[in-house]
N, C-alpha and C positions, 0 to 999 in steps of 0.2 A: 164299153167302159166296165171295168170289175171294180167290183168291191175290195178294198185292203182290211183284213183283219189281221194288229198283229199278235204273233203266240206271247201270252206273259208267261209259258212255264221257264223256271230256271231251271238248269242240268249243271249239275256237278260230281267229276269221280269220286268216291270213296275210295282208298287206298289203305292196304295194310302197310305194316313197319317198314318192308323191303321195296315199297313205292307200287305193286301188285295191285292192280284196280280190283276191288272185291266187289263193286256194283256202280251203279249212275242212279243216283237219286233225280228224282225229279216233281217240281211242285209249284203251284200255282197260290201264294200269295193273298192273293186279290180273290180269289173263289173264296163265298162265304162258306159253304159248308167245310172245306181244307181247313180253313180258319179257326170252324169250332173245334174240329179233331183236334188241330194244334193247340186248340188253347184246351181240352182235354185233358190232352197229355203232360202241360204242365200244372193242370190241376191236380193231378193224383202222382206226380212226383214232390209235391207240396202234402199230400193225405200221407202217402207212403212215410214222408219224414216225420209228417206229426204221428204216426203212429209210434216211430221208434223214441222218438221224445218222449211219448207218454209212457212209453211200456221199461225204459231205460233204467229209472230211479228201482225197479222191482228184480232189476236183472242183476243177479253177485255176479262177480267171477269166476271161471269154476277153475279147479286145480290143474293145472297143467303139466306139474312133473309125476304125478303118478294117477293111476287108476281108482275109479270113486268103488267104494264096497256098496252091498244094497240098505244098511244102515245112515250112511253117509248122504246116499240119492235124496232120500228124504228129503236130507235140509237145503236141498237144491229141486225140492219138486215144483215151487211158486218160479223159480228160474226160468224152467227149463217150459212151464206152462206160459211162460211170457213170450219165451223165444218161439215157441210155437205157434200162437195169437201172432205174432210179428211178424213171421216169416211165413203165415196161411195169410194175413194182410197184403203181406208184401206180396207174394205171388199173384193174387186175385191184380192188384194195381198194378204190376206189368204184364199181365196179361192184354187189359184194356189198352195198356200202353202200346203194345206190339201190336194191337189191332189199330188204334187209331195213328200208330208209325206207318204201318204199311198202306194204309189209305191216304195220307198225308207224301206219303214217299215213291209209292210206287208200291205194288203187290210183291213180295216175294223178298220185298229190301229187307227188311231187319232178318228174318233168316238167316239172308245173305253176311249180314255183319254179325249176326251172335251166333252162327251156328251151332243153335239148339240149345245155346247156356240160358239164362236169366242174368246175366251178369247188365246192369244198367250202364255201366260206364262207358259197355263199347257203343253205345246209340248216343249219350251225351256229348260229343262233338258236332253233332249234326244237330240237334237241338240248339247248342249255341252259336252254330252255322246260320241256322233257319230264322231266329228268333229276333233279329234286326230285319232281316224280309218283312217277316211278317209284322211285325212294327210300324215301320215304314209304310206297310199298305192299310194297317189301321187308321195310321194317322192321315193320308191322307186320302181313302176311299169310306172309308166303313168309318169315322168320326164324324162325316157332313150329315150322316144321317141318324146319327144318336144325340138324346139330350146332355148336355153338358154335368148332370147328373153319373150319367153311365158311364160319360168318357173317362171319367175320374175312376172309379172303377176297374176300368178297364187297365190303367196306368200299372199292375200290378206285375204287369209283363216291361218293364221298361226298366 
C-alpha cells in the first residue's frame, strides 16, 4: 500500500497582450513561509504608497512646456529632493518585492514579466490573482492556530 500525498501547488500561465505565455507561475498557498513572503510583498506595496503620500503635499509641478534655467532649479530643489527620497524608497521596496515575488512564484518569474523594468503594474495582476488563494488558506489552515487577537489583524489582506 503507498502513501497518497496530494501536490497543493497551483500553476497558472502568465500571458502577454497577444495571448504569448511569458512564464507558469507556480505557488503553494498553505506553505507558511510562501505565506509570509506573500504577506511581505503586500506590506511594502502599502510602505511604497505611504511614502508617496507623505512626500506628495512637498512635490510642485514642474513646468512642462519649457526648459528650467539654473536660477529657476532652485525654487524646485525641495521638489526634486522629494522625488528623489521617493523614488530611492521606492526602489529599495520593489526590490524586496521582486525578491519575495520570485520565491512566492517561482525563481526567475518576475524577470520573466518585467524584463528588467521596475514598472509594478506588470506583477499586480498576479498579486490580485494570488491573493484570494492565499486568503482562503488563511482562513482555513493558518486561523485554527492563531488567537482571535491576530486573526483580526491579519484581515488586512481581505
Amino acid at each position: 500500500m503507498a502513501i497518497e500525498i496530494k501536490s497543493k501547488w497551483l500553476k497558472q500561465d502568465v500571458v502577454d497582450e497577444t495571448g504569448k505565455v511569458i512564464t507558469t507561475i507556480k505557488f503553494n498557498p498553505d506553505d507558511i513561509k510562501t505565506y509570509t513572503r506573500f504577506s511581505n510583498i503586500v506590506q511594502n506595496l502599502y510602505k511604497a504608497k505611504d511614502m508617496i503620500n507623505k512626500n506628495k503635499s512637498e512635490i510642485k509641478d514642474l513646468p512642462t512646456n519649457r526648459d528650467l534655467n539654473l536660477e529657476e532649479l532652485d525654487e524646485y530643489r525641495t521638489t526634486f529632493e522629494k522625488i528623489n527620497e521617493t523614488l530611492t524608497y521606492q526602489e529599495e521596496r520593489l526590490k524586496e518585492i521582486f525578491d519575495d515575488f520570485d520565491y512566492v512564484f517561482g525563481e526567475g518569474t518576475c524577470d520573466a514579466i518585467m524584463q528588467g523594468t521596475y514598472d509594478i503594474s506588470q506583477i499586480m495582476p498576479i498579486i490580485e490573482y494570488a491573493t484570494p488563494y492565499f486568503n482562503k488558506s488563511r482562513k482555513t489552515s493558518i486561523n485554527r492556530y492563531l488567537p482571535e487577537k491576530e486573526i483580526e489583524q491579519l484581515d488586512v489582506m481581505d
